[in-house]
C-alpha positions in Angstrom: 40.4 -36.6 20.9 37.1 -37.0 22.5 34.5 -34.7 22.1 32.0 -34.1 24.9 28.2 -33.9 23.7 27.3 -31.5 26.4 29.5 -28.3 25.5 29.1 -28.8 21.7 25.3 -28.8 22.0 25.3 -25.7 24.3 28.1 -24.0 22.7 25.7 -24.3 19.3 22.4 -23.7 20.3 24.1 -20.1 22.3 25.5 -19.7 18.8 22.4 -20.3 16.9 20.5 -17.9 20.0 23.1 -14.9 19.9 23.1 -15.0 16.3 18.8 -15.0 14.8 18.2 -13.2 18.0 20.4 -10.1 16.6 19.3 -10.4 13.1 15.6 -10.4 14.5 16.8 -7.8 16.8 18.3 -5.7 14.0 15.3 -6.6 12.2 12.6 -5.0 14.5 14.1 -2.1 16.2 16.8 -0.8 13.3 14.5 -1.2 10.6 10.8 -1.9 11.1 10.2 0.8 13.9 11.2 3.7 12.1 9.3 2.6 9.4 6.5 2.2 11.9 6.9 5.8 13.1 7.6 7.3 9.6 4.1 5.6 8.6 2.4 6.3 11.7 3.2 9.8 11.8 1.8 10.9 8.2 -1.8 12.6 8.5 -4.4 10.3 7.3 -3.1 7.1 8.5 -5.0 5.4 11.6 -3.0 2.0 11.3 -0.2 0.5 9.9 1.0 -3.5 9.8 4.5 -3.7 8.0 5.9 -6.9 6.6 9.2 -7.2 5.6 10.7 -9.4 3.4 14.1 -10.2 0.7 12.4 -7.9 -2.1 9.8 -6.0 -0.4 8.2 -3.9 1.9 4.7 -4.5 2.3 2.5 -1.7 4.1 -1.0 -2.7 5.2 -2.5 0.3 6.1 -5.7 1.7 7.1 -6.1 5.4 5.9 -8.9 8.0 6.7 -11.2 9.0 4.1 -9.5 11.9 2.3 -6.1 10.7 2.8 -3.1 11.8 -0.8 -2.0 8.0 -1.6 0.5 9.4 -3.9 1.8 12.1 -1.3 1.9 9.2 1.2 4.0 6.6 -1.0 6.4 10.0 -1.6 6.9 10.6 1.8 7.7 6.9 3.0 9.7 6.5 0.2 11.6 9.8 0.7 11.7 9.3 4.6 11.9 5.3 4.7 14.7 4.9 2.2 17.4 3.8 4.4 15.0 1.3 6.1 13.5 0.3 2.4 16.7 0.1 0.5 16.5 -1.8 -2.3 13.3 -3.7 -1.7 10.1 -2.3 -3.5 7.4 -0.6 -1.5 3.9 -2.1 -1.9 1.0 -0.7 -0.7 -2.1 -3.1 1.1 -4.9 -0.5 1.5 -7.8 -1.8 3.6 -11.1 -1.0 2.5 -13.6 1.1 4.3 -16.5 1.0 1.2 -20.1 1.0 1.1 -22.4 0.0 -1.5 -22.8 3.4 -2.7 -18.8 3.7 -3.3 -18.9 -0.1 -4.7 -21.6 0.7 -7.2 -19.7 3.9 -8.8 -16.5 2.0 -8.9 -18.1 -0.8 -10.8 -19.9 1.8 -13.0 -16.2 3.3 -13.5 -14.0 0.4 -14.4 -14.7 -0.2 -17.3 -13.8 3.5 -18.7 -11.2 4.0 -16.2 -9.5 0.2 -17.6 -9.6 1.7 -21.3 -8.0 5.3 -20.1 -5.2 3.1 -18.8 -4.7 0.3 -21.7 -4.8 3.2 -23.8 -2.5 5.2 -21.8 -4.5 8.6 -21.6 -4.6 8.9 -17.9 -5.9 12.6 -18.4 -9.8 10.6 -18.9 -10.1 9.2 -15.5 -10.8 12.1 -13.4 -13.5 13.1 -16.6 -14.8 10.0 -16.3 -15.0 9.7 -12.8 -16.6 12.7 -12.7 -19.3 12.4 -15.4 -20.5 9.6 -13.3 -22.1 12.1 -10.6 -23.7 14.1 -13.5 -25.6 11.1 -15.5 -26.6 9.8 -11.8 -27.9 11.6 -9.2 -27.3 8.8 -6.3 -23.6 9.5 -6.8 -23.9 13.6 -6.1 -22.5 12.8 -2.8 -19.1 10.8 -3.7 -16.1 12.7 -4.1 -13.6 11.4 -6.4 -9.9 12.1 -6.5 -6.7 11.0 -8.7 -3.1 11.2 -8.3 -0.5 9.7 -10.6 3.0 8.8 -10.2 5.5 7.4 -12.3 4.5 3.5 -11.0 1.0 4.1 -10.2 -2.7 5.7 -10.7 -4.0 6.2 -7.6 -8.1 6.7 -7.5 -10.2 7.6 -3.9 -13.3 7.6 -3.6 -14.8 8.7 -0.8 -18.6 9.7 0.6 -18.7 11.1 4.1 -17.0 8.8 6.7 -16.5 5.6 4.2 -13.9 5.6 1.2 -12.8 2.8 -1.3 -8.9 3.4 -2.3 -8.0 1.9 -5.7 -4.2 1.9 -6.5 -3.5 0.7 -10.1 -0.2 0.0 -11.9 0.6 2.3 -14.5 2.7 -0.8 -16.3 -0.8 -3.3 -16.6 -0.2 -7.1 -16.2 -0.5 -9.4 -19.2 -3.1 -11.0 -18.2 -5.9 -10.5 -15.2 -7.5 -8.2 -13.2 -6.5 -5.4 -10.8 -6.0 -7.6 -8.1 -6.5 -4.3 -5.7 -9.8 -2.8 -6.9 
C-alpha cells in the first residue's frame, strides 16, 4: 500500500485547523466574553484585559477611584463561576496613584504588615485613619477596607487618583506584597 504525501499532509493540517480553531473558538466566545461582559458591566470598572490559563483566571483591570474590590471579586465570582470553574481568580489592579497616595501608603505599611502577621485585621482601618489626624497633608485621602475570606483589600483614593492594594490574608513565607 502506497501512501500519497499530498492527501495525508492536507488531510492533517485540516485536522490540526478544525480542531485548535474550535478550542480557540470555544475559548473566546464560550468563555472569555462573558467574562468580559460580566466584568465590564460592574460599576467602577473602565477596563478589563482577561487572561486565561490551566489554573487561573487573571483580571487586569482598571477601576475608578471609589470602586468595592471585595464586592467586585463577589460578583465575578458569583456571576463568572461557570466561565471560572475551577481555576482561581486573581486580580491585576492598575495603578492610578500620585505621590500624595504613595507617601500615606508607605507611611501605612509598616502598621498595616503587623495588623496582618498578627492577624488583627480590625487595626487597619484605625491605622489608616490616624494617619490623616497626625498629618495634615493627608486630610484629603480617603481610606477604605474590605475583607474577605482570601483577601484584605485597602483603597486609597484622593479626588480623581486612587492606589488599590489587595493583600493575602494567608501571607507568603518569605517577601513582599508583590501588589502594593
Amino acid at each position: 500500500m502506497k501512501l500519497r504525501l499530498m492527501p495525508v499532509l492536507l488531510t492533517s493540517v485540516i485536522t490540526a485547523v478544525l480542531l485548535f480553531g474550535g478550542w480557540y473558538a470555544y475559548r473566546q466566545y464560550a468563555v472569555q466574553e462573558p467574562l468580559k461582559k460580566i466584568v465590564s458591566d460592574y460599576k467602577g470598572v473602565n477596563e478589563s484585559h482577561i487572561s486565561i490559563n490551566r489554573n487561573e483566571v487573571t483580571l487586569k483591570l482598571e477601576l475608578a477611584p471609589g470602586t468595592k474590590l471585595r464586592e467586585l471579586v463577589q460578583y465575578v465570582s458569583k456571576e463568572g463561576k461557570s466561565a471560572i470553574g475551577s481555576r482561581t481568580l486573581k486580580l491585576d489592579v492598575e495603578q492610578n496613584p500620585n505621590e500624595l497616595l504613595d507617601g500615606y501608603w508607605d507611611q501605612a505599611m509598616f502598621s498595616v504588615a503587623e495588623a496582618m502577621e498578627s492577624g488583627k485585621y480590625t487595626l487597619i482601618p484605625a491605622k489608616l485613619d490616624s494617619l490623616k489626624t497626625q498629618n495634615v497633608q493627608y486630610k484629603d485621602v480617603t481610606a477604605t477596607t474590605e475583607i474577605d475570606d482570601n483577601n484584605v483589600y485597602v483603597s486609597l483614593t484622593s479626588g480623581t487618583d486612587s492606589k488599590f492594594i489587595i493583600l493575602p490574608r494567608v501571607p507568603a513565607s518569605m517577601g513582599v506584597w508583590n501588589n502594593a
